[in-house]
LUMTIRO-845871 format. One record per atom (N, C-alpha, C): x, y negated, z; atom name; residue number from 0. Coordinates in Angstrom, 1 decimal, padded with zeros to 4 digits, m for minus. Example, Ala and Ser with C-alpha at 12.3 -4.5 7.8 and 13.67 -1.06 7.14 Angstrom:
! LUMTIRO-845871
013.2	005.7	007.8	N	0
012.3	004.5	007.8	CA	0
013.2	003.3	007.8	C	0
012.8	002.2	007.1	N	1
013.7	001.1	007.1	CA	1
012.9	000.0	007.9	C	1
//
This chain:
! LUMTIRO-845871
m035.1	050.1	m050.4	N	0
m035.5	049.7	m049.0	CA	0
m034.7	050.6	m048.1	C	0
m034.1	052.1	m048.3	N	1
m033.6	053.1	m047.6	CA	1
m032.0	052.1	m047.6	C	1
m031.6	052.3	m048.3	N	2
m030.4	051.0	m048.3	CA	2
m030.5	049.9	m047.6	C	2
m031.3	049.1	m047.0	N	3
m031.0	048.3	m046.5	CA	3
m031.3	048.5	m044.9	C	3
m032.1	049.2	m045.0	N	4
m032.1	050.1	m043.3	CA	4
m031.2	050.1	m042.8	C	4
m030.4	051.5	m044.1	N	5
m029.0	052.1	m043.7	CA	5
m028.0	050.6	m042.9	C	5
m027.7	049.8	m044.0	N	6
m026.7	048.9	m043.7	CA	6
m027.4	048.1	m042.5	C	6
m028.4	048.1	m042.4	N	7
m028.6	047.0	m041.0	CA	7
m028.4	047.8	m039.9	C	7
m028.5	049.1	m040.0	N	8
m028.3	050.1	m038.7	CA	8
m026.8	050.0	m038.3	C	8
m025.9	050.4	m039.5	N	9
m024.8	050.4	m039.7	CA	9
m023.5	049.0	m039.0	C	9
m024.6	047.9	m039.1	N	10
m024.1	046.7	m038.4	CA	10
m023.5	046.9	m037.3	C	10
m022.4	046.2	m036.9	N	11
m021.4	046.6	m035.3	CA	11
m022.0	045.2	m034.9	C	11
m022.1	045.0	m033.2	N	12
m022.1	044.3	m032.2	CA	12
m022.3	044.1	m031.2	C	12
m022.8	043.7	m030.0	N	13
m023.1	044.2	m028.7	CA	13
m024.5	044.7	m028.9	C	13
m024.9	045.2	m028.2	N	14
m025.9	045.1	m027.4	CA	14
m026.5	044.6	m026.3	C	14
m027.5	045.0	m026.0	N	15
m028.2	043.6	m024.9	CA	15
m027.6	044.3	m023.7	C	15
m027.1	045.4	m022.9	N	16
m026.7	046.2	m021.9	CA	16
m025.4	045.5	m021.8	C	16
m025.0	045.7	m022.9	N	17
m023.0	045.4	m022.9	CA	17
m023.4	043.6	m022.5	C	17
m024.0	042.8	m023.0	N	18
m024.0	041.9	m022.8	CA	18
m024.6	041.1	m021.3	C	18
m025.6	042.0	m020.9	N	19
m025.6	042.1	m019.6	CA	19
m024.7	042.1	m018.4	C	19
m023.8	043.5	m019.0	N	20
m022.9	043.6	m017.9	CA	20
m021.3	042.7	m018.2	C	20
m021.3	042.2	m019.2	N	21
m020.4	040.7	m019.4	CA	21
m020.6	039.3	m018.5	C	21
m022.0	039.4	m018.7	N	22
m022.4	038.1	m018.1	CA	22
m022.4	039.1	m016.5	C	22
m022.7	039.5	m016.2	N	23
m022.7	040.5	m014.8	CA	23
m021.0	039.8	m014.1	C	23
m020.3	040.3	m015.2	N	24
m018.7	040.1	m014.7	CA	24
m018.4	038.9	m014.5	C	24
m019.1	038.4	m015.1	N	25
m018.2	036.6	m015.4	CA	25
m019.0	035.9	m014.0	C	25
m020.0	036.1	m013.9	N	26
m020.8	035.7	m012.4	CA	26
m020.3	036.0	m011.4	C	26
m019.9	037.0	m011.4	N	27
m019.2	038.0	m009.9	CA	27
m017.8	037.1	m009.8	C	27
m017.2	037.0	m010.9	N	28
m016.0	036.2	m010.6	CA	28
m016.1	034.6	m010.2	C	28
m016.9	034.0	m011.3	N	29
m017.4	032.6	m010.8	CA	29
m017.7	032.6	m009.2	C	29
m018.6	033.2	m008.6	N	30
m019.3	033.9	m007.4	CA	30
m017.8	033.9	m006.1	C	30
m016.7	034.2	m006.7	N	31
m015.6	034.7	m005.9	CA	31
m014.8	033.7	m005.6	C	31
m014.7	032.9	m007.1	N	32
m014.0	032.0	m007.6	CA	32
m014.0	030.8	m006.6	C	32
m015.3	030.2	m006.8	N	33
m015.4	029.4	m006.6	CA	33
m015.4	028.9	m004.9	C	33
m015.5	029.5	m003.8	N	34
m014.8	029.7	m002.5	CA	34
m013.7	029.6	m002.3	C	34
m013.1	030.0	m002.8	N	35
m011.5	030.1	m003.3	CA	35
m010.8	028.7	m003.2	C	35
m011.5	028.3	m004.2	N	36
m010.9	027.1	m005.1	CA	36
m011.0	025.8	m004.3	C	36
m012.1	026.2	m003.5	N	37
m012.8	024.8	m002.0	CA	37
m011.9	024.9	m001.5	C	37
m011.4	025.8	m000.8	N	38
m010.6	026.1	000.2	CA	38
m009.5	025.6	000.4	C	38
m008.5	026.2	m001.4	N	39
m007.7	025.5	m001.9	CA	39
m007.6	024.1	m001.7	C	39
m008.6	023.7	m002.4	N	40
m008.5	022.0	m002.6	CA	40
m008.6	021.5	m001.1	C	40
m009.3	021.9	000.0	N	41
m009.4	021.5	001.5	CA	41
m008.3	021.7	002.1	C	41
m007.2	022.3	002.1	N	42
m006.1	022.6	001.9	CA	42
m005.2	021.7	001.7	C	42
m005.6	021.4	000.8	N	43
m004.7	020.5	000.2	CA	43
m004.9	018.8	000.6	C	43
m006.3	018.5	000.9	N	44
m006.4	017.2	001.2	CA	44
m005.6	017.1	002.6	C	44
m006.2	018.0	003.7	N	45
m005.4	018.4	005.0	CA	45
m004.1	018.2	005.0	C	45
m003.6	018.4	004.1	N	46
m002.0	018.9	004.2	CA	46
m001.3	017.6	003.6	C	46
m002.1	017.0	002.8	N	47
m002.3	015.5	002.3	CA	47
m002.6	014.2	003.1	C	47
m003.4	014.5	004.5	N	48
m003.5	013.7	005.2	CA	48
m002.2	013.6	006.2	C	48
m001.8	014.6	006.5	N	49
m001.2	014.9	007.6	CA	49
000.3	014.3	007.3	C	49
000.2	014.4	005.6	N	50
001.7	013.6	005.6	CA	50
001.4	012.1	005.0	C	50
000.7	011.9	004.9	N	51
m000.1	010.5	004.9	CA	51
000.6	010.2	006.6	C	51
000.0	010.4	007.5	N	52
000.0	010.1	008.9	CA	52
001.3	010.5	009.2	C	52
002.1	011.1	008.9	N	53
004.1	010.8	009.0	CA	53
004.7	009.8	008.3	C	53
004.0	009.2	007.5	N	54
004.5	008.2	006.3	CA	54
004.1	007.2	007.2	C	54
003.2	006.9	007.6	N	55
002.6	005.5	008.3	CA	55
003.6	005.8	009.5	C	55
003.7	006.6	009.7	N	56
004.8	006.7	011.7	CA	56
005.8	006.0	011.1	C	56
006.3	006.4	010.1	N	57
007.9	006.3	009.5	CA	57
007.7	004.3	009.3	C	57
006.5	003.9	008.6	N	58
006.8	002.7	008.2	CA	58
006.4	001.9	009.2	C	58
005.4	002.4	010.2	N	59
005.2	001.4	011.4	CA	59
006.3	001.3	012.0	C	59
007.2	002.4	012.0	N	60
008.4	002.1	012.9	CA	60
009.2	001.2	012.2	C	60
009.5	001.0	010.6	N	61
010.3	000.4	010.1	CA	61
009.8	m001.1	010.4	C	61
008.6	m001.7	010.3	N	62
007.7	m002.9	010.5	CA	62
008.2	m003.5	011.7	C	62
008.1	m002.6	013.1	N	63
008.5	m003.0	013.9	CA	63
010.0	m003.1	014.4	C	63
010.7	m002.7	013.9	N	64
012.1	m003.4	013.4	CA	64
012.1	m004.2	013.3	C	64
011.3	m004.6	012.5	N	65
011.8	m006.3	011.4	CA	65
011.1	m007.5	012.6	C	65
009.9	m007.3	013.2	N	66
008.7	m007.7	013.9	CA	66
009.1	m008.1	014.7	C	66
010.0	m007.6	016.1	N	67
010.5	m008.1	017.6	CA	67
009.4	m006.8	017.8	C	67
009.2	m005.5	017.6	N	68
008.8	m004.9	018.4	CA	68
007.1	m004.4	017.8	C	68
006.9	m005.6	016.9	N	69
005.2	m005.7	016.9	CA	69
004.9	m004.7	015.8	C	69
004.1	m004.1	015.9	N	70
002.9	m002.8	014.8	CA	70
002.5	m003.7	013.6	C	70
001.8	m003.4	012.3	N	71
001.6	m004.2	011.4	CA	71
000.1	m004.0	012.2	C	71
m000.8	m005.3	012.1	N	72
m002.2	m005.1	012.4	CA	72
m003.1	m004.1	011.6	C	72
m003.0	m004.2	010.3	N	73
m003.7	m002.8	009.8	CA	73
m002.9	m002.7	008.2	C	73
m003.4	m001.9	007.7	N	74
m003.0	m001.3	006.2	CA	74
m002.3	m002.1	005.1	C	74
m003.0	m003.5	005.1	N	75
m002.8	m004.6	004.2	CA	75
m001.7	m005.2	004.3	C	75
m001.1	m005.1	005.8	N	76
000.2	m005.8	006.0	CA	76
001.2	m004.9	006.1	C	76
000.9	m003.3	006.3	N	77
001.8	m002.6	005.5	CA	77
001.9	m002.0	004.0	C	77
001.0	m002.6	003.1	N	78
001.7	m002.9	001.9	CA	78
002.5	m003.9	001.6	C	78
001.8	m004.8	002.0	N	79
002.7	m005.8	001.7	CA	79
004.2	m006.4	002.4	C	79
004.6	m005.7	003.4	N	80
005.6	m005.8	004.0	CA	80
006.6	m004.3	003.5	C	80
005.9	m003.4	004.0	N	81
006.8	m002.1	004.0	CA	81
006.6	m001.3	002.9	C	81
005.5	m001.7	001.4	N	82
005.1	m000.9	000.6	CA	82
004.8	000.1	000.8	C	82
003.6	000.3	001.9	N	83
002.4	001.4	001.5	CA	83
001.7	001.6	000.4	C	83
001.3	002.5	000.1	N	84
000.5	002.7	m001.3	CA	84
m000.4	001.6	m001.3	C	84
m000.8	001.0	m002.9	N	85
m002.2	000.3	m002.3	CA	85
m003.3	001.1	m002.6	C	85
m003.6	002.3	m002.3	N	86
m004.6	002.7	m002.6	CA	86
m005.0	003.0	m001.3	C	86
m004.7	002.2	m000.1	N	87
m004.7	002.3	001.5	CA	87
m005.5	000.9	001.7	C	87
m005.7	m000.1	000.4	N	88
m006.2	m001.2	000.8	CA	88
m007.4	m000.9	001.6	C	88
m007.4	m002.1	002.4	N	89
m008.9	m002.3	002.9	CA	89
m008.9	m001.8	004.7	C	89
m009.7	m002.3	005.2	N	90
m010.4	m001.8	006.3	CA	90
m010.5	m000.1	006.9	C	90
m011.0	000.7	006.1	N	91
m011.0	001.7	006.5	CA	91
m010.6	002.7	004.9	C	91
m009.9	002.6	004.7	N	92
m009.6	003.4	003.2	CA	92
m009.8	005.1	003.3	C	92
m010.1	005.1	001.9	N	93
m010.7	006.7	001.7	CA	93
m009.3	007.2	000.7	C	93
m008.6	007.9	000.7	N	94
m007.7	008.5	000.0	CA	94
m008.0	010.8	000.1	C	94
m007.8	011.1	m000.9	N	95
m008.0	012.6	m001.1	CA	95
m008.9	012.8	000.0	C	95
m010.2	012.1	000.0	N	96
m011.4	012.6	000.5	CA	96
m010.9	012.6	002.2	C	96
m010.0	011.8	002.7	N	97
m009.6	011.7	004.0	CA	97
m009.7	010.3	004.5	C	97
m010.6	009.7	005.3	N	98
m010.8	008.3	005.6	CA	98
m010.0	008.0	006.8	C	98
m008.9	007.2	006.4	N	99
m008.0	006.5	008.0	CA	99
m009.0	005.2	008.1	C	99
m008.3	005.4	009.5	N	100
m008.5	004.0	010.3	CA	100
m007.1	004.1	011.1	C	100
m007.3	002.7	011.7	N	101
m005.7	002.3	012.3	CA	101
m006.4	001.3	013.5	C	101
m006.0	001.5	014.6	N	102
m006.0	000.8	015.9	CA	102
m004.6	m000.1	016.6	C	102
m004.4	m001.4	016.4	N	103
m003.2	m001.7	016.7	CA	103
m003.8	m002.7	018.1	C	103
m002.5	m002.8	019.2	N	104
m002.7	m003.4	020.3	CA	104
m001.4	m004.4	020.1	C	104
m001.2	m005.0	020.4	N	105
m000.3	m006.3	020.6	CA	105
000.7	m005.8	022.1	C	105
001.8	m006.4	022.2	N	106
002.4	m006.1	023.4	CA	106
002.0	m006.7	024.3	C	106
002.1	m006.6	025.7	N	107
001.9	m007.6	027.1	CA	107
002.7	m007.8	027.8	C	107
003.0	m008.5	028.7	N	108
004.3	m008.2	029.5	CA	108
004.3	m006.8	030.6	C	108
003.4	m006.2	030.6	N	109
003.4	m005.1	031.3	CA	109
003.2	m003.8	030.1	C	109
003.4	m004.0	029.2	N	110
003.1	m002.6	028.0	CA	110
003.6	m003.2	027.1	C	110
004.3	m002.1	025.9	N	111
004.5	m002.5	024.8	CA	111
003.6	m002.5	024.0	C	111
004.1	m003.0	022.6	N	112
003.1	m002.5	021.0	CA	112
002.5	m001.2	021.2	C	112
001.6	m001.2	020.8	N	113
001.1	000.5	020.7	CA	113
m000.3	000.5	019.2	C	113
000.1	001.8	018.6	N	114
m000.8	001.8	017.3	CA	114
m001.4	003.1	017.3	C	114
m002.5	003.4	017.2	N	115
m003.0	004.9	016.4	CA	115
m003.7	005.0	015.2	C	115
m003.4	006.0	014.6	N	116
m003.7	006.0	013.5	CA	116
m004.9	007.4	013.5	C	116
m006.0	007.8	012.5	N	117
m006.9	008.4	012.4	CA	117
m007.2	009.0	010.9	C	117
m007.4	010.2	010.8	N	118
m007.6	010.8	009.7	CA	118
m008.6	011.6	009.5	C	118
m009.8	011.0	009.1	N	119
m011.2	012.2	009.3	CA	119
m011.9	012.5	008.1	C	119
m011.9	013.6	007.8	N	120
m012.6	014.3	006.4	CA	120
m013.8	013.2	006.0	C	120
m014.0	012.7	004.6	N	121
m015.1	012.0	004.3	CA	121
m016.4	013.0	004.2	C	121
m016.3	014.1	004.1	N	122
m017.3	014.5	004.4	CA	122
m016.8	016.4	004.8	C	122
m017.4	016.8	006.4	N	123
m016.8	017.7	007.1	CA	123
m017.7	019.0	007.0	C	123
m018.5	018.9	006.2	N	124
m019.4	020.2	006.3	CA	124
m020.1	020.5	005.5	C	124
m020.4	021.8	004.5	N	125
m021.1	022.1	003.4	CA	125
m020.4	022.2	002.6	C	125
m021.0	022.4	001.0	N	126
m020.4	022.6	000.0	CA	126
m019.7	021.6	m000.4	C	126
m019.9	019.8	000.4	N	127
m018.9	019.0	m000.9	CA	127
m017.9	018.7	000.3	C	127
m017.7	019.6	001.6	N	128
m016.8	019.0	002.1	CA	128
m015.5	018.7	001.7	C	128
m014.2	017.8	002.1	N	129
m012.8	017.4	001.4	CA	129
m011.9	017.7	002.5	C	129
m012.7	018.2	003.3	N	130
m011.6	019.2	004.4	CA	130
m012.7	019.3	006.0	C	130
m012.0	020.1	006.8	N	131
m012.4	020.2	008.0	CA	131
m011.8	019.9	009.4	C	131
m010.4	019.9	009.5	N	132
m010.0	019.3	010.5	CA	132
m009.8	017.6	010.2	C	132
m009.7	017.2	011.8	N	133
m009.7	015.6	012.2	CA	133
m007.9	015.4	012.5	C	133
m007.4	014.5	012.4	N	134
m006.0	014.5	012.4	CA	134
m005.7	013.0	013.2	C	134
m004.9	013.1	014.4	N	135
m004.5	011.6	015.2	CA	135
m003.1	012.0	015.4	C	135
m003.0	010.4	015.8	N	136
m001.2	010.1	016.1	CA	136
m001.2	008.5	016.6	C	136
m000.4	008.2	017.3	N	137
m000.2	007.0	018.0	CA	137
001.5	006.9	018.4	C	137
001.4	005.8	018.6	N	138
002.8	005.6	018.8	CA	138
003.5	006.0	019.8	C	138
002.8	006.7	021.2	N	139
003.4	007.4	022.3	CA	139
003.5	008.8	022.3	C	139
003.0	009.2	021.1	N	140
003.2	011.2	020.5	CA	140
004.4	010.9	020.1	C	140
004.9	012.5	019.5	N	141
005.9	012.7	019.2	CA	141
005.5	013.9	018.1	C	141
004.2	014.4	018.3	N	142
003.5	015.5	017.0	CA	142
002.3	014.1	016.8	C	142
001.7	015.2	016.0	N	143
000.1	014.8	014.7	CA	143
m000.5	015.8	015.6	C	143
m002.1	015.1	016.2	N	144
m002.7	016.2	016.8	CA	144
m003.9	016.6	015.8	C	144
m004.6	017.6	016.1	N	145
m005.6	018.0	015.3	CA	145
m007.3	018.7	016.4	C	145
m008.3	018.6	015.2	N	146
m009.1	019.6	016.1	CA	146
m010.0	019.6	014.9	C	146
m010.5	021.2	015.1	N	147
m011.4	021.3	013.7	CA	147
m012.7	021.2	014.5	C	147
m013.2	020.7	015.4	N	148
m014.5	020.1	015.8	CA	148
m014.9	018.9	014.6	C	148
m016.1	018.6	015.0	N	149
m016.3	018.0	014.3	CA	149
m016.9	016.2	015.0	C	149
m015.5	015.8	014.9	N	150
m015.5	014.9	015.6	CA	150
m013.6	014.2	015.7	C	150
m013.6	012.7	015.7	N	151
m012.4	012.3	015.5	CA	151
m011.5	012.7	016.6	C	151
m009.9	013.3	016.0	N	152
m009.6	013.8	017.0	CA	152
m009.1	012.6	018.3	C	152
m008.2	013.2	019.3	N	153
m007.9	011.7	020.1	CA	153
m006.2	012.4	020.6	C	153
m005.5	011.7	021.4	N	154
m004.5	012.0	022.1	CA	154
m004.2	014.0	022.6	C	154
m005.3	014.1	023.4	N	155
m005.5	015.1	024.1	CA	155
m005.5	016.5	023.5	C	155
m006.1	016.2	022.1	N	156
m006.3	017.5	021.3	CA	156
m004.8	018.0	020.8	C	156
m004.9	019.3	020.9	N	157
m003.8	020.5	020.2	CA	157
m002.7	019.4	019.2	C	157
m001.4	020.0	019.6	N	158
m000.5	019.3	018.2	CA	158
m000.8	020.7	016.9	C	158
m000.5	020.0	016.3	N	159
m000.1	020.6	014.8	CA	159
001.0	021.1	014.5	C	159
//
């Protein structure tokens, strides 16, 4: 029985302290981590929308080339004319957690075509947000404006 004491004492492995302060570590980093990594990814949708919204300038202007002048009415007709992505189908499309809309006006004889385009976080606050600034542009800018309010941006707000 003194033998088998011996050898069970003798056994190597953690302890409950050492393993405390493992799991201690890995929390603290998780803990750090994980802020981080939102941020990142919000980051990245942002910076994702914003060239989203130079891509649509570039192809509305090519559309209206071809048009006599005219804006495509919304998304559907710039796939299928100028190959937009189709993951822009639809009405109001959600792409990297950024929802556009598009406003087109028709020409008059006192105004031309005119379009704006809109880019607003699908969801702007908390832990599942997919970003925080609002992102506009229209056809009589020359920047992408922005505002981290919370709220769609418009003409008037800060360029980018």
């Amino acid at each position: 029985m003194k033998n088998l004491r011996r050898n069970l004492k003798d056994q190597r492995g953690f302890n409950l302290i050492e393993l405390m302060i493992v799991i201690a570590i890995i929390a603290l980093l998780i803990g750090v981590g994980i802020p981080a990594w939102k941020a990142m990814i919000n980051n990245g949708n942002e910076t994702t929308a914003v060239q989203t919204i130079q891509t649509m300038k570039t192809l509305q202007t090519s559309y209206a080339s071809r048009h006599q002048g005219k804006f495509a009415a919304n998304f559907d007709e710039l796939i299928k004319s100028v190959q937009l992505d189709e993951k822009f189908k639809g009405e109001r499309p959600v792409v990297n957690g950024y929802v556009f809309s598009m406003t087109v006006e028709e020409p008059s004889p006192t105004r031309p075509a005119f379009y704006s385009v809109n880019a607003d976080p699908q969801v702007s606050e908390g832990v599942q947000s997919t970003g925080t600034r609002h992102f506009y542009f229209d056809s009589n800018l020359g920047t992408t404006k922005s505002t981290d309010e919370n709220r769609p941006a418009k003409a008037d707000d800060p360029s980018i």
